[in-house]
C-alpha positions as CSV (number, residue, x, y, z in Angstrom):
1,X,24.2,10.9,-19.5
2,X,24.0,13.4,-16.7
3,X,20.7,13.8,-14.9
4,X,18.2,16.6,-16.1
5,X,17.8,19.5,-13.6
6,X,14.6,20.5,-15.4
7,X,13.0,17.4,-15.0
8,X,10.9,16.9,-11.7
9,X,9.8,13.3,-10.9
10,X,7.1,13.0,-8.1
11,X,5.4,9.6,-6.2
12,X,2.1,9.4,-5.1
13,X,-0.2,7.2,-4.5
14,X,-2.7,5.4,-6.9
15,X,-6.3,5.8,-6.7
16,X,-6.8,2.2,-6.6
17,X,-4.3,1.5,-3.5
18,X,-6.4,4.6,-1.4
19,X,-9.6,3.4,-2.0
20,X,-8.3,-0.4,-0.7
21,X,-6.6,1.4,2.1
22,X,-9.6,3.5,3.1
23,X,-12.3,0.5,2.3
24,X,-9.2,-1.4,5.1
25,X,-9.9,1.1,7.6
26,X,-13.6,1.3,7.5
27,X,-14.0,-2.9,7.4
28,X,-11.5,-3.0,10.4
29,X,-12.2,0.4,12.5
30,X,-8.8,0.4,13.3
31,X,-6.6,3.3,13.8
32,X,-3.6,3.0,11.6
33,X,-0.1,5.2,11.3
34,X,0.0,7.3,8.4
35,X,4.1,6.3,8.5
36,X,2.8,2.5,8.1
37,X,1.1,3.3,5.5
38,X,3.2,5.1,3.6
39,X,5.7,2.2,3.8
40,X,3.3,-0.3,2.7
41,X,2.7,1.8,-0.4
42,X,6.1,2.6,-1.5
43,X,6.8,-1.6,-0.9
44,X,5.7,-2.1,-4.3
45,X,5.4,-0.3,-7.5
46,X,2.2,-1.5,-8.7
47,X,0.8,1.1,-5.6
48,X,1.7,4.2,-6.5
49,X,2.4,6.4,-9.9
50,X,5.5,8.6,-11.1
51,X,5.0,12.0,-12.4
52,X,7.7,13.6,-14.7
53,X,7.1,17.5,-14.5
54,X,9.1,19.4,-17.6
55,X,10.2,22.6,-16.0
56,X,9.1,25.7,-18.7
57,X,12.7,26.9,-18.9
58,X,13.5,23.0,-20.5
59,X,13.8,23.4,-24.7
60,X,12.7,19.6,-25.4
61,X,9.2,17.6,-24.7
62,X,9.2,14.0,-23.2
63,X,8.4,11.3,-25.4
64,X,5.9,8.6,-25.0
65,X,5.0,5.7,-27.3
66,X,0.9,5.3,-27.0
67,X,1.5,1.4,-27.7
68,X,3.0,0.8,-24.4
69,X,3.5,3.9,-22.4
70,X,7.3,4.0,-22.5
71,X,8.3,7.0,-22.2
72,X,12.0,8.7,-23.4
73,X,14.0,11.6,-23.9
74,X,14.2,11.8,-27.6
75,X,11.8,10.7,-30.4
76,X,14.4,8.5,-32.1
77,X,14.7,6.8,-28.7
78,X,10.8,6.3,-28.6
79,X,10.7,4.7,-31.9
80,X,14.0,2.5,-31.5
81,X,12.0,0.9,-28.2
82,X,9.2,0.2,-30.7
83,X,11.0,-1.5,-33.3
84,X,12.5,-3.3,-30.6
85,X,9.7,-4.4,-28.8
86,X,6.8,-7.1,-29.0
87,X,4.7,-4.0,-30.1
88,X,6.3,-4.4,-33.7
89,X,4.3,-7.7,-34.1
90,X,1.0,-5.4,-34.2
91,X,2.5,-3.5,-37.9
92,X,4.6,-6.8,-39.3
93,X,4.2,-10.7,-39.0
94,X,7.2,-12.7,-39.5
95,X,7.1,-15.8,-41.5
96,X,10.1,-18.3,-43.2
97,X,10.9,-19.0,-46.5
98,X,12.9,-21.0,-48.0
99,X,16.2,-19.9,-49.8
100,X,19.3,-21.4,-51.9
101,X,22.3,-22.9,-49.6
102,X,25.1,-20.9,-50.4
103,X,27.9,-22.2,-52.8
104,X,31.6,-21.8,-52.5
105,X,34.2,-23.5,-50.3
106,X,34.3,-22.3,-46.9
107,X,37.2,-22.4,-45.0
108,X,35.5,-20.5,-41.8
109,X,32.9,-18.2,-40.4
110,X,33.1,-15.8,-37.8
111,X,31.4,-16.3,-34.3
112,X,30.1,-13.5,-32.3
113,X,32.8,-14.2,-29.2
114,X,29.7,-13.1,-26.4
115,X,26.7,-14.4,-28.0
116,X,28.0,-17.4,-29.9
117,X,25.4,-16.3,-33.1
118,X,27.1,-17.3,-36.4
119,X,27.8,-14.0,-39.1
120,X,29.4,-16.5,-41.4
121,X,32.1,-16.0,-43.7
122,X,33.6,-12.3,-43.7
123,X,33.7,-12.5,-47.6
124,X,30.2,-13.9,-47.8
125,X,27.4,-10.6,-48.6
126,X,25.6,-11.2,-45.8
127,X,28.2,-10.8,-43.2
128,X,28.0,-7.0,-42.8
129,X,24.4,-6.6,-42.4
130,X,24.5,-9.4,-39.5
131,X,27.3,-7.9,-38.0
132,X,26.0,-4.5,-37.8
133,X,22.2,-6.0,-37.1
134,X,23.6,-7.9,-34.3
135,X,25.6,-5.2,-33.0
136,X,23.0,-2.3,-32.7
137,X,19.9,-5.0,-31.1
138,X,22.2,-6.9,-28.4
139,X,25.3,-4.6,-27.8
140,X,24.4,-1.3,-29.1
141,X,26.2,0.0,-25.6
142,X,29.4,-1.0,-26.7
143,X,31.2,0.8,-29.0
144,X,31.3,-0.9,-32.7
145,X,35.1,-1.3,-33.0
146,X,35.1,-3.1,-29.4
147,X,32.5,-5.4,-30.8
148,X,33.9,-6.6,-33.6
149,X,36.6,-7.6,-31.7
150,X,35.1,-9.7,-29.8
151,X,34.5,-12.0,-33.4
152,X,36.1,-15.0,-33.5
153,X,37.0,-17.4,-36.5
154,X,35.6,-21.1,-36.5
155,X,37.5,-23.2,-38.8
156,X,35.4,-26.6,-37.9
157,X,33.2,-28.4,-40.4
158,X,30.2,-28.9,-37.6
159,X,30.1,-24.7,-37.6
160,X,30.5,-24.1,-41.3
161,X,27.8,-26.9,-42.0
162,X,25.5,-25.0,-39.6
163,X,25.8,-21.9,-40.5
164,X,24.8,-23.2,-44.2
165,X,22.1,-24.4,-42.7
166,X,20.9,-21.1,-41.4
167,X,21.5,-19.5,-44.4
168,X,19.1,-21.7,-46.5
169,X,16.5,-20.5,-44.6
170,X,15.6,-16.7,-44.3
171,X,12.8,-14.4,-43.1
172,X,10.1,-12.0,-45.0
173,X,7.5,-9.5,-42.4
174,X,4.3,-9.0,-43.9
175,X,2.3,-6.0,-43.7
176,X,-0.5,-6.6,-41.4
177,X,-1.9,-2.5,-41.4
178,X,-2.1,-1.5,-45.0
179,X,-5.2,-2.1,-47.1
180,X,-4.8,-5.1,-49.9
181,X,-6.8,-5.0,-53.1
182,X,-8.6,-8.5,-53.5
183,X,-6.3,-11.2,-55.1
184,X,-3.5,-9.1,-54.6
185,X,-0.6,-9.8,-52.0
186,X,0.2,-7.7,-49.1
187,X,3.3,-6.0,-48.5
188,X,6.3,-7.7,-47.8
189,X,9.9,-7.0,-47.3
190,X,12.9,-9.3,-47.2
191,X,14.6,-7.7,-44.7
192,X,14.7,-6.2,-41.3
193,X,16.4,-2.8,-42.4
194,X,13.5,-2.2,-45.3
195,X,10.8,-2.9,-42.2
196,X,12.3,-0.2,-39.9
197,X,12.6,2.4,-43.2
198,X,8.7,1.8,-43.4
199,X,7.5,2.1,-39.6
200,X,9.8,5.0,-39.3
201,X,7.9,6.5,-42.9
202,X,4.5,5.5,-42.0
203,X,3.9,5.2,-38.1
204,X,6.7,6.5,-36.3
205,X,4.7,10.2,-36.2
206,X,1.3,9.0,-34.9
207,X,3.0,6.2,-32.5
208,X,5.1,8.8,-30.3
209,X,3.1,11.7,-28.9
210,X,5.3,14.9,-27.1
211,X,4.3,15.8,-23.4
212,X,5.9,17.8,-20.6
213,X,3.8,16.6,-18.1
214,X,3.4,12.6,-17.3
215,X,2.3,10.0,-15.3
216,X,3.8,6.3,-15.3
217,X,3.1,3.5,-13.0
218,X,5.9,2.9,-10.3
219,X,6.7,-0.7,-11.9
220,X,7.1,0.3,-15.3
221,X,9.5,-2.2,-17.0
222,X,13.0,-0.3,-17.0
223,X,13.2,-1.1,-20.8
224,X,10.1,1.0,-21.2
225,X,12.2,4.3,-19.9
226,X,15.4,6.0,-20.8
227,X,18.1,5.0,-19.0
228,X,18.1,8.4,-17.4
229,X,14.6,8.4,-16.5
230,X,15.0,5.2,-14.6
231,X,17.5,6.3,-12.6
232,X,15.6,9.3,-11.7
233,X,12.0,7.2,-10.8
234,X,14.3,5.1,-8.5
235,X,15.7,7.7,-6.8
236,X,13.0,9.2,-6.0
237,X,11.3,6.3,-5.0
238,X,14.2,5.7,-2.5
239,X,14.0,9.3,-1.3
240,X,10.5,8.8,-0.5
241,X,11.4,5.7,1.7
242,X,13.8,8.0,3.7
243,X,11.3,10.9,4.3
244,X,8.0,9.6,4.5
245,X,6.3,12.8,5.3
246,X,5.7,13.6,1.5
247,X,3.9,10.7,0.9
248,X,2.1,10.4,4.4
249,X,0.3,13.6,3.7
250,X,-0.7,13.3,0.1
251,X,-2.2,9.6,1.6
252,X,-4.0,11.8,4.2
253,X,-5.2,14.0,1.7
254,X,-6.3,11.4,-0.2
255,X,-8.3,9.3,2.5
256,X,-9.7,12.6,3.6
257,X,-11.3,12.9,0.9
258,X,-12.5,9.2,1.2
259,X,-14.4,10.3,4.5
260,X,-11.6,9.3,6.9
261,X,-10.6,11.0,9.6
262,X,-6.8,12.1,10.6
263,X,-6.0,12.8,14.0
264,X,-2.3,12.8,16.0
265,X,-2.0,10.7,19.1
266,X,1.3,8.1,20.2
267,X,4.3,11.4,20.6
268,X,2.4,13.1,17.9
269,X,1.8,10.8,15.1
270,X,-0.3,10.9,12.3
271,X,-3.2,8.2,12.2
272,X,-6.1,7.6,10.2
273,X,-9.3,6.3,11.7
274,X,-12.7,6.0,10.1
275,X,-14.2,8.3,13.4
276,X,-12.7,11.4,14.9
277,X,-11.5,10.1,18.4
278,X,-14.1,12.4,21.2
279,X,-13.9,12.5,24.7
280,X,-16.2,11.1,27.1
281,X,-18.8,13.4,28.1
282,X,-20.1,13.6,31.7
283,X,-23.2,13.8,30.6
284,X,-23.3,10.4,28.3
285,X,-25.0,7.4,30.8
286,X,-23.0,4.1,29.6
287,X,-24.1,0.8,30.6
288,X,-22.6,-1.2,32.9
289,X,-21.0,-3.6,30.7
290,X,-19.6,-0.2,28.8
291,X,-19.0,2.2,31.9
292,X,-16.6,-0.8,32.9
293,X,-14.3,-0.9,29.6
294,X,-14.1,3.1,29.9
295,X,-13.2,2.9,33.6
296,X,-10.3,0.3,32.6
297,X,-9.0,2.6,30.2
298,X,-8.7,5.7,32.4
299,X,-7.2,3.9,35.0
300,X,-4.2,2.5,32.7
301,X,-3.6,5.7,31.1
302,X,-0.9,4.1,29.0
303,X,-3.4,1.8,27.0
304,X,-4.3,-1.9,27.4
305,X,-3.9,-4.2,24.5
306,X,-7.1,-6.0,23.4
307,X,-6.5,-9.2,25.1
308,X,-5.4,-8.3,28.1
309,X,-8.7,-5.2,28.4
310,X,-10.7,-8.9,27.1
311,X,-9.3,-10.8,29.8
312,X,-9.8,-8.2,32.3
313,X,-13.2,-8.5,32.5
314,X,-13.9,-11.9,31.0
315,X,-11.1,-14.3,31.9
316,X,-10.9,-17.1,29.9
317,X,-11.6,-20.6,32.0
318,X,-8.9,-22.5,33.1
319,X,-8.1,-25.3,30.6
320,X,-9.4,-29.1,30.6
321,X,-6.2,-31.1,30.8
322,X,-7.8,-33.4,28.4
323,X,-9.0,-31.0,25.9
324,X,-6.4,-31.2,23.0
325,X,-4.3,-28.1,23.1
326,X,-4.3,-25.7,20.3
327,X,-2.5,-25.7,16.6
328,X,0.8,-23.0,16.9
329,X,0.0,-19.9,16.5
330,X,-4.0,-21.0,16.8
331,X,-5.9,-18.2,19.3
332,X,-8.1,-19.9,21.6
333,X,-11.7,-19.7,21.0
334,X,-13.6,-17.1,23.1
335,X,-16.1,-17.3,25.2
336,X,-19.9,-15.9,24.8
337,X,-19.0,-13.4,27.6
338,X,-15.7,-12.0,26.0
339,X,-17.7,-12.0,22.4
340,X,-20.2,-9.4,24.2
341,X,-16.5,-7.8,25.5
342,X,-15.4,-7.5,22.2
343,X,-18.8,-6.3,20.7
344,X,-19.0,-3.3,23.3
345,X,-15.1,-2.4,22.2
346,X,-16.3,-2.3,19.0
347,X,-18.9,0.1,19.8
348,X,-17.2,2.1,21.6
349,X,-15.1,2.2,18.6
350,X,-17.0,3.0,16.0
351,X,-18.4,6.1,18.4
352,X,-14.7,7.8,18.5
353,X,-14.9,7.0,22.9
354,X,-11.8,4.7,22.2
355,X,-9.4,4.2,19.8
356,X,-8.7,0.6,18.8
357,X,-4.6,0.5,17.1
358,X,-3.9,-2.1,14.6
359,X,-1.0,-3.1,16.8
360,X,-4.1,-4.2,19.0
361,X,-3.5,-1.2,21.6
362,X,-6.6,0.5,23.2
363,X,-6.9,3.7,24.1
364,X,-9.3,6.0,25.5
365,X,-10.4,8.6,22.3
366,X,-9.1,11.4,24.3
367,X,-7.5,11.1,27.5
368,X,-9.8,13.6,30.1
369,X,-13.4,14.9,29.9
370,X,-14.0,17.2,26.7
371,X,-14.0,21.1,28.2
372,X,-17.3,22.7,29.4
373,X,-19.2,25.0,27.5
374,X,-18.4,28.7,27.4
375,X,-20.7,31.0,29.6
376,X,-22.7,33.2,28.1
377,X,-21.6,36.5,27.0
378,X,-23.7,38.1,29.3
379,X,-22.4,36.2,32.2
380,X,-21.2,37.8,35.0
381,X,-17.3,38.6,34.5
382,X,-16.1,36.9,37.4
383,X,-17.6,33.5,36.3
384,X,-15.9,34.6,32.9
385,X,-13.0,34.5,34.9
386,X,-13.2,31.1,35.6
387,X,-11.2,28.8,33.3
388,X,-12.0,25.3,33.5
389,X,-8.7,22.7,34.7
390,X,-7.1,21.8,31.5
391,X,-7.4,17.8,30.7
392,X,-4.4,16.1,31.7
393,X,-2.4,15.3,28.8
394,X,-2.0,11.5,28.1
395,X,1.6,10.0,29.2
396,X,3.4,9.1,25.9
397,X,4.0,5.4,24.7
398,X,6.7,4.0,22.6
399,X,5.6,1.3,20.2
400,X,7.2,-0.2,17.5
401,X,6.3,0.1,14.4
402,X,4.1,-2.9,13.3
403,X,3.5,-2.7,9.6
404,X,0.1,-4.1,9.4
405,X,-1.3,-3.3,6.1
406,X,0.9,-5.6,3.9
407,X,-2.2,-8.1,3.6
408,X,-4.4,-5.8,2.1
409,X,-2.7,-6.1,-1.0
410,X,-2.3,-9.3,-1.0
């Protein structure tokens, strides 16, 4: 089936998987890439949602089933998923009778030659219903003629004894949904073609609703979805992963409106922050402890990384040779001093005066003191004249990409 051009299938993100993200950022008050997190989303399905868009110009509806949100091309497909699904157990309950063992001397049944299920003997009454049964629930994509086949004949006593066997025992599906008059039996039927005649009567109108515009979640089963439909959510889904930009903005839009902050910095990425990075103002009087970190910072104009902007200006003691060294992958414990380091990062932090990555990179917020204030309008015009030196532009730094997010979901 070729793909429908007037069918327009769109990811975003789940409400659920921003509000983790943002509540991330806030907990953390790292900066993180809008790229990263993109990629983290689109790593599983259960994060983001599908929309299928009808275009006006297409004739026909989608389908949906309100049971278990599949959703198809054609109302006969909608109702076929029902019938085959666990969602049938809801309308009908299966229970088995007993029934004669057939008489007659058998000199072989046929075999399905893929599934090994046995029709039993091509003269026998039952054979065509199984035969057509078993064709259209396990191998309706072949084409009947090929499938029969594919049927073999089994001559041996051991089959024909078992497929007696099976035949002395058959089925009936009760009615669960119908109203039964007291001391009177529900309704039954005594076979699987009379059970799909009723749904299709009595439910298959209010179990199937018509949309053009809907929304599925980005790990729907595949048998919950024309085939079509599927092939149209997964390439979407793999065009996303190629051009992230799509799907970085309408996460930016999203943890804007969460009270997040976006702001480009890194050869003009995209990052999210819970602060708007500021500059440091001449006038702001930091404390020693503070006015140190900051001085650090403009001086490697590059960035520091946390430990080594830590160790900078609380080195860690040399070790006791007979203190046991630490587990793999085990950080040494700090000291008081670089706790009251780390604290006055953090402030700084949270006040937009540096940006703390989650690859552990610091940064001043913004590289350079903020501009003055514009003169008055009054003002002379040769102090209008005076522009102030622009703020030297922070050198650019490759990183790699460090995707950091993965355990929020986990």
């Amino acid at each position: 089936m070729p793909i429908p051009q007037d069918i327009q299938v769109t990811i975003y993100p789940q409400d659920e998987t921003l509000d983790t993200l943002a509540q991330h950022v806030r907990n953390t008050g790292h900066a993180f890439s809008m790229f990263d997190a993109a990629r983290i989303v689109l790593a599983g399905g259960e994060r983001y949602n599908v929309r299928y868009q009808c275009a006006d110009t297409r004739p026909t509806p989608l389908f949906k089933t309100t049971a278990d949100g599949g959703l198809f091309l054609t109302r006969d497909e909608a109702v076929n998923h029902l019938l085959n699904s666990p969602v049938i157990d809801e309308y009908y309950r299966v229970e088995d009778i007993e029934l004669e063992v057939p008489k007659g001397d058998f000199k072989s049944v046929a075999v399905c030659g893929m599934s090994g299920v046995i029709l039993g003997p091509a003269s026998h009454h039952s054979y065509q219903t199984k035969l057509i049964r078993l064709h259209r629930e396990r191998f309706a994509n072949m084409a009947f003629e090929d499938f029969k086949r594919r049927v073999k004949t089994d001559s041996t006593p051991e089959t024909i004894e078992k497929w007696k066997e099976q035949a002395s025992k058959g089925r009936r599906w009760v009615y669960l949904k119908g109203e039964v008059a007291e001391g009177a039996e529900p309704q039954a039927f005594s076979t699987r073609a009379e059970v799909e005649a009723h749904f299709r009567r009595i439910h298959a109108a209010d179990s199937v609703i018509e949309l053009r515009d809907v929304n599925v979640l980005g790990n729907i089963d595949k048998s919950k979805l024309t085939h079509v439909l599927f092939i149209m959510l997964r390439n979407a889904v793999e065009n996303a992963r190629k051009h992230l930009f799509d799907i970085s903005q309408k996460l930016a839009s999203g943890l804007e409106r969460r009270g997040l902050k976006m702001f480009k910095r890194r050869s003009g990425k995209m990052f999210v922050s819970r602060v708007r990075p500021r500059a440091v103002d001449p006038s702001v009087v930091f404390s020693a402890p503070l006015a140190k970190i900051v001085e650090l910072l403009k001086e490697n104009s590059g960035g520091m990384h946390l430990h080594a902007l830590v160790e900078a200006i609380a080195p860690s003691p040399p070790r006791d040779e007979d203190a046991p060294a630490p587990a793999p992958g085990e950080a040494p414990k700090p000291t008081q001093q670089q706790i009251e380091v780390l604290k006055d990062i953090r402030w700084l932090t949270n006040e937009g005066y540096v940006i703390e990555y989650s690859d552990g990179m610091i940064f001043l917020g913004v590289q350079g003191e903020p501009a003055p204030v514009k003169k008055d309008a009054e003002a002379p015009k040769a102090e209008k004249a005076e522009k102030p030196a622009k703020a030297q532009k922070p050198r650019k730094v490759r990183v790699p990409v460090i995707e950091v997010l993965e355990d929020v979901f986990e």
